[in-house]
N, CA and C of each residue as an Amber inpcrd file, in Angstrom:
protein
   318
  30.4920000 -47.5470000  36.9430000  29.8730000 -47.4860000  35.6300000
  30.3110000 -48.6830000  34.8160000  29.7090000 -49.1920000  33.6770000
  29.6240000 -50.8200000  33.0830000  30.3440000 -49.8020000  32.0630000
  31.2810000 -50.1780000  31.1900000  32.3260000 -50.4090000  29.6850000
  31.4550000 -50.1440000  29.0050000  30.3080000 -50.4300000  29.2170000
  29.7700000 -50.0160000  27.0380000  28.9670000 -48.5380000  27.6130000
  28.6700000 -47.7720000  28.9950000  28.1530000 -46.6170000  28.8610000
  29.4920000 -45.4060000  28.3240000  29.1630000 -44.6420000  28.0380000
  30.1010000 -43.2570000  28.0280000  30.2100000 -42.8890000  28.8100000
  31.2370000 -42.2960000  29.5500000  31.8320000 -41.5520000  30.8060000
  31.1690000 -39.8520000  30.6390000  31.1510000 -39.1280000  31.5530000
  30.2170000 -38.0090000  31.5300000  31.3970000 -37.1570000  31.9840000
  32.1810000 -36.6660000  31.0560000  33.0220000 -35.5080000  31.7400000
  32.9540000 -34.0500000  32.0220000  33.6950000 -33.4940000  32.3470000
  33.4020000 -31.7300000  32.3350000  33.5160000 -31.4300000  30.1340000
  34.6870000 -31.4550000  29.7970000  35.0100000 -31.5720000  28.5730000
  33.9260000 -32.3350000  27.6450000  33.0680000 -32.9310000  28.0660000
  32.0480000 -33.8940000  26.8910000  30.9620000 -33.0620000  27.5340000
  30.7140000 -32.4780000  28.4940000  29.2330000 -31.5810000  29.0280000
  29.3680000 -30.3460000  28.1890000  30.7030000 -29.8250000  28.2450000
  30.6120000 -28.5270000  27.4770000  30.7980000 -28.6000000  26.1620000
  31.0350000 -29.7140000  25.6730000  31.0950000 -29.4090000  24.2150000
  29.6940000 -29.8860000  23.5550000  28.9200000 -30.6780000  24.4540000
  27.7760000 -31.1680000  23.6990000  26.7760000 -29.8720000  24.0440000
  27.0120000 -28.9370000  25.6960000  26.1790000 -27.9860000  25.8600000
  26.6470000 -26.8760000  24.6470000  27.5910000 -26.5470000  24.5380000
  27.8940000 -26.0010000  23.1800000  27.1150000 -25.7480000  21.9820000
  26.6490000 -27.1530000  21.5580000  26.8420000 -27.7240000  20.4820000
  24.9760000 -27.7040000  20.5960000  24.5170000 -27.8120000  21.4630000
  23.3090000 -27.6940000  21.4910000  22.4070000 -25.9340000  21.4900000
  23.4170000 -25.5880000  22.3970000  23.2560000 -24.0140000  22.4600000
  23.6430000 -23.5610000  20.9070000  24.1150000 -23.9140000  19.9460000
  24.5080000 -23.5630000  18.7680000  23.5300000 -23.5550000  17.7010000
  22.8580000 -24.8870000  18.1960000  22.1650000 -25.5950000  17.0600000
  20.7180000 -25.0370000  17.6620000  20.4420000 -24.3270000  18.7190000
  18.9050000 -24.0640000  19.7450000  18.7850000 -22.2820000  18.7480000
  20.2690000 -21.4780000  18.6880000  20.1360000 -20.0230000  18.1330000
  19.8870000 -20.6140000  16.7550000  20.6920000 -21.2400000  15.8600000
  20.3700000 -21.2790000  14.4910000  18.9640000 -21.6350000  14.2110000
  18.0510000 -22.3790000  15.1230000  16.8380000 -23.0180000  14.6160000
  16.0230000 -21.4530000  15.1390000  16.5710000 -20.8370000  16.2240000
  15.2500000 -19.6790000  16.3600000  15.4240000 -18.5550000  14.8640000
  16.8760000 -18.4100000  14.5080000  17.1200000 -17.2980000  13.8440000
  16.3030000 -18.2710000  12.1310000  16.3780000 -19.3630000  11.8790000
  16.1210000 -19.8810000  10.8900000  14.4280000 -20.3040000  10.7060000
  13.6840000 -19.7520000  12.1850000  12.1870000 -20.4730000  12.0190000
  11.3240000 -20.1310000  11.1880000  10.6660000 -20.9000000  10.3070000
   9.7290000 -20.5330000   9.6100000   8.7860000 -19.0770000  10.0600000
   8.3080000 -18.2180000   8.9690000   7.4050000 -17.0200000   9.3350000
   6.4470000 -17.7520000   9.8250000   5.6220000 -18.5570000   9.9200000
   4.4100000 -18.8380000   9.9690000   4.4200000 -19.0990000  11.7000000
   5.7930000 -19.5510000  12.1790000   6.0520000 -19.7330000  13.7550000
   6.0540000 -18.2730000  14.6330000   6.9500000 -17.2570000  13.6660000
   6.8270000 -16.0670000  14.4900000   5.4320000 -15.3290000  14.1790000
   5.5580000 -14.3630000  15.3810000   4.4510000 -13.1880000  15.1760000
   3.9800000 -12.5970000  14.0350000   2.8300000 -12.1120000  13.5160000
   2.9050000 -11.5020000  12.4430000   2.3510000 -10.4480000  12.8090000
   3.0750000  -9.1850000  11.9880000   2.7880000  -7.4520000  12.6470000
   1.0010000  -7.3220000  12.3660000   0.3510000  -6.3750000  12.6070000
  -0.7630000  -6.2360000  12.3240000  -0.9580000  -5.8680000  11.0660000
  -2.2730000  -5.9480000  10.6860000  -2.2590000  -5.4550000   9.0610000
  -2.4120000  -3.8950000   9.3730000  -1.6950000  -3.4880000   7.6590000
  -1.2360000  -2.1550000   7.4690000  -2.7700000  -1.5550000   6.8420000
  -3.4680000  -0.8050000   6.9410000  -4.1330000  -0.6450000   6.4110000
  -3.5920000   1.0370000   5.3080000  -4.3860000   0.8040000   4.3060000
  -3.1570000   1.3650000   3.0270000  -5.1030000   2.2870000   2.0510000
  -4.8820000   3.3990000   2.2590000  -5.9380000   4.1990000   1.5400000
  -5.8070000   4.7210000   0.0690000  -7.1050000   4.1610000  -0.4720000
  -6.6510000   4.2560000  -1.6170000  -7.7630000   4.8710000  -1.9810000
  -7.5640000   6.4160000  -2.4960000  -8.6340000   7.0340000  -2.6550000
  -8.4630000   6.9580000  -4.3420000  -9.7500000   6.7630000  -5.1570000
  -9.6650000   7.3230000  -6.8870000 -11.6000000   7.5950000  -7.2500000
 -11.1990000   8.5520000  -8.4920000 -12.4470000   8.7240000  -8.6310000
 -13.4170000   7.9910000  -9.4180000 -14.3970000   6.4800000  -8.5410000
 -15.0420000   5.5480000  -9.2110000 -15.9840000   6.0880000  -9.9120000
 -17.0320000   7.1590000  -9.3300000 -18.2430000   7.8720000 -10.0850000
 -17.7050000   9.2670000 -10.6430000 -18.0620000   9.4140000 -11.3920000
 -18.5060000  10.7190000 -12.1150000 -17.6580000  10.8000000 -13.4240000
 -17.1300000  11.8760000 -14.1220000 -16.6340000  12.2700000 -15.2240000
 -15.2940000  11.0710000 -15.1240000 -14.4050000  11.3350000 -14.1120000
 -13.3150000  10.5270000 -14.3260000 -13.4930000   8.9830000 -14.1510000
 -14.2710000   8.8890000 -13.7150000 -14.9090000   7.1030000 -13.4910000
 -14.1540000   5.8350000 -13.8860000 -13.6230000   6.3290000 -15.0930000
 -13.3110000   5.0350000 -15.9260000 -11.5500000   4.9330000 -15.3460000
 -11.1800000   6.2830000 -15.2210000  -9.4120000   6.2530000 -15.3220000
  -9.6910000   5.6230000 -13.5120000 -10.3490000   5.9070000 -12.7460000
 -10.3180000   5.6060000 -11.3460000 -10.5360000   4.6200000 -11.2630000
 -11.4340000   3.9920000 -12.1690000 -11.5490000   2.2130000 -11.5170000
 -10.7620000   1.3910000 -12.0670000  -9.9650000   2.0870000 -12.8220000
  -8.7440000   1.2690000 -13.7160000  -7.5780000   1.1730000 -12.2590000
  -7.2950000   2.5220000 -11.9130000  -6.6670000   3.2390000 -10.8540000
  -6.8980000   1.9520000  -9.5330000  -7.9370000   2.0670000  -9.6150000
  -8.2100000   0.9750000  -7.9430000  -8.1650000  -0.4790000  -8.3120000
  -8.0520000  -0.9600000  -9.6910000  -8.2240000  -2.2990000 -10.2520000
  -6.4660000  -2.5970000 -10.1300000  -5.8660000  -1.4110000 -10.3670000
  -4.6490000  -1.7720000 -10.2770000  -3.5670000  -1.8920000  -8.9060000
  -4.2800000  -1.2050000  -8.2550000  -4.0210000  -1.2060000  -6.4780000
  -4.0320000  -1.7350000  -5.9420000  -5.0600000  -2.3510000  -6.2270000
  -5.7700000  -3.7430000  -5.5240000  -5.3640000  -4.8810000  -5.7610000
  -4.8480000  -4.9900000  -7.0700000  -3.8500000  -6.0810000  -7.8950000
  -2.4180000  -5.7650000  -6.9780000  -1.8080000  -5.1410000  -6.7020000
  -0.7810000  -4.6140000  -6.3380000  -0.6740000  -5.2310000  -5.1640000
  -1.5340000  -4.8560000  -4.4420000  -1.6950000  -5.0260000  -2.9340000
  -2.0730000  -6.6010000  -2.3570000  -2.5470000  -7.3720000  -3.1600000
  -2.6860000  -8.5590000  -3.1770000  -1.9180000  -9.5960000  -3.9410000
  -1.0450000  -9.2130000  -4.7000000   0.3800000  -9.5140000  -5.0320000
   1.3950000  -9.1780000  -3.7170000   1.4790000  -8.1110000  -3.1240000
   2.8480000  -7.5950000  -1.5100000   1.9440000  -8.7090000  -0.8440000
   0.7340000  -9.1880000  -0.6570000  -0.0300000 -10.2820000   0.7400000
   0.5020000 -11.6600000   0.0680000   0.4780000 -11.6800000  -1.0360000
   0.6470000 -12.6820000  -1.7230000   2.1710000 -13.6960000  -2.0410000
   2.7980000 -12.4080000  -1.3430000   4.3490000 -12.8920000  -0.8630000
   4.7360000 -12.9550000   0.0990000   3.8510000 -12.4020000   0.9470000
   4.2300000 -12.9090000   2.7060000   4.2460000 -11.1860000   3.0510000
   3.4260000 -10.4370000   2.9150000   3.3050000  -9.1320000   3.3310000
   4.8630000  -8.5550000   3.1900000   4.6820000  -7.3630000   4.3170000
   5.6840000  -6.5570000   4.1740000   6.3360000  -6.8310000   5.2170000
   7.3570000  -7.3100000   4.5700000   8.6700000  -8.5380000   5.9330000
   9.4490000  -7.2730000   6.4750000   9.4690000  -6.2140000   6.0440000
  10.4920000  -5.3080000   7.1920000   9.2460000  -5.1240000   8.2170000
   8.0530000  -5.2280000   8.6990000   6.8980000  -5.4220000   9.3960000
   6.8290000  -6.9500000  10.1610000   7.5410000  -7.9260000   9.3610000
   7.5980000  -9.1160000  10.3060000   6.0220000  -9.7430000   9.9940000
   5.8400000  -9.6810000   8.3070000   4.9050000  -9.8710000   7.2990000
   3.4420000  -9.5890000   7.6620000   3.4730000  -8.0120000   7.6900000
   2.2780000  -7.3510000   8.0930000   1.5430000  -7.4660000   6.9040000
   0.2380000  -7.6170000   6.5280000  -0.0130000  -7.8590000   5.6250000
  -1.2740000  -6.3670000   5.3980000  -1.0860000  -6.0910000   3.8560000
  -1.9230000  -4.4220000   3.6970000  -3.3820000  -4.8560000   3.5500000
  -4.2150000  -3.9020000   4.3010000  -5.5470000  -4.0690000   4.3340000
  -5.7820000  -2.5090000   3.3980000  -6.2220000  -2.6410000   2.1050000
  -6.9400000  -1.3050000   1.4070000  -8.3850000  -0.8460000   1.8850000
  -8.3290000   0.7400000   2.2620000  -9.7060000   1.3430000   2.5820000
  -9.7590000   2.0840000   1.3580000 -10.6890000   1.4440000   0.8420000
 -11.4470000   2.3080000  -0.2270000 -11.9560000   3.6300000  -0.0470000
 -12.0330000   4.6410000  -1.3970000 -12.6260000   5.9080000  -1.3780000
 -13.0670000   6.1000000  -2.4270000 -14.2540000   6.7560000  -2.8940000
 -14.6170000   7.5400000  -4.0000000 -13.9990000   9.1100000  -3.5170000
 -13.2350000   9.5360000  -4.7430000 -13.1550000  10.7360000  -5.0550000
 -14.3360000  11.8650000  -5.7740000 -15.2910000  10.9820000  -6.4680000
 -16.7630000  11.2380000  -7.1670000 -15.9390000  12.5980000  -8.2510000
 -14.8520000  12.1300000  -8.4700000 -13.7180000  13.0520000  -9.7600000
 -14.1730000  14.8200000  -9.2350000 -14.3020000  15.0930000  -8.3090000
 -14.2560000  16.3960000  -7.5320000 -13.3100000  16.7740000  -6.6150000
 -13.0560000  17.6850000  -6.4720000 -11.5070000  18.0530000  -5.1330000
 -12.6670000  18.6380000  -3.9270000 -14.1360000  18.7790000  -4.4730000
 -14.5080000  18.8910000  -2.7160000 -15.1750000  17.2660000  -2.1190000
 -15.1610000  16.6080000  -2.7740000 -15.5340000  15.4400000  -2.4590000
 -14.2690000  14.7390000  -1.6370000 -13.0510000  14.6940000  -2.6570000
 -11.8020000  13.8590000  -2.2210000 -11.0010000  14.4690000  -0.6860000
 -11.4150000  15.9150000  -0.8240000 -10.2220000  16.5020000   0.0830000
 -10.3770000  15.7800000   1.6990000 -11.7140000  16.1100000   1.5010000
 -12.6460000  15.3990000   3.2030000 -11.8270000  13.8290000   3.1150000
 -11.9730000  13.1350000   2.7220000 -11.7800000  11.5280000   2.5370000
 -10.0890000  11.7160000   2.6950000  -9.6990000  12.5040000   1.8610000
  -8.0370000  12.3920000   1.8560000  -7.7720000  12.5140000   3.3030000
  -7.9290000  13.4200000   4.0790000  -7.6860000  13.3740000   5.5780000
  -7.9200000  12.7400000   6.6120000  -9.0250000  11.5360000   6.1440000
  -9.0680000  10.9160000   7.6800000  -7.7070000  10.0840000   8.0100000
């Protein structure tokens, strides 16, 4: 070997394999969300009553849900999910309990 290369020892293999193996976990545990998986979307039911007598308090009700729910997407979903992000299924309640009950159960 020529004087100006570096010598390749046992002691300089393991400390640079070390040192690489160190720096290989911190970059997986540190990777951007956008690199890992993202969970599926949550889909999130939001039943209120848009038509009838109660109309007005329900679309206030779903105006605010919906605000809600696109504010949690709007921060990177729901990170204990591994930023699943909420998909809302709408419902009319039509401000009746025989209308809502059917809808409440699917």
């Amino acid at each position: 070997m020529s004087q100006g290369s570096a010598q390749l020892t046992r002691r300089r293999l393991l400390q640079t394999t070390a040192t690489g193996a160190a720096a290989a976990a911190a970059g997986l545990v540190n990777a951007p969300a956008l690199l890992r998986a993202q969970g599926a979307a949550v889909k999130l039911g939001v039943l209120h009553p848009v038509s009838g007598a109660l109309s007005y308090s329900g679309q206030q009700g779903r105006l605010g849900a919906t605000l809600a729910i696109e504010d949690v997407n709007a921060a990177g979903g729901i990170k204990a999910l591994g930023g699943a992000k909420i998909e809302a299924v709408l419902g009319d309640a039509k401000s009746t309990p025989e209308a809502a009950t059917p809808r409440s159960r699917r």
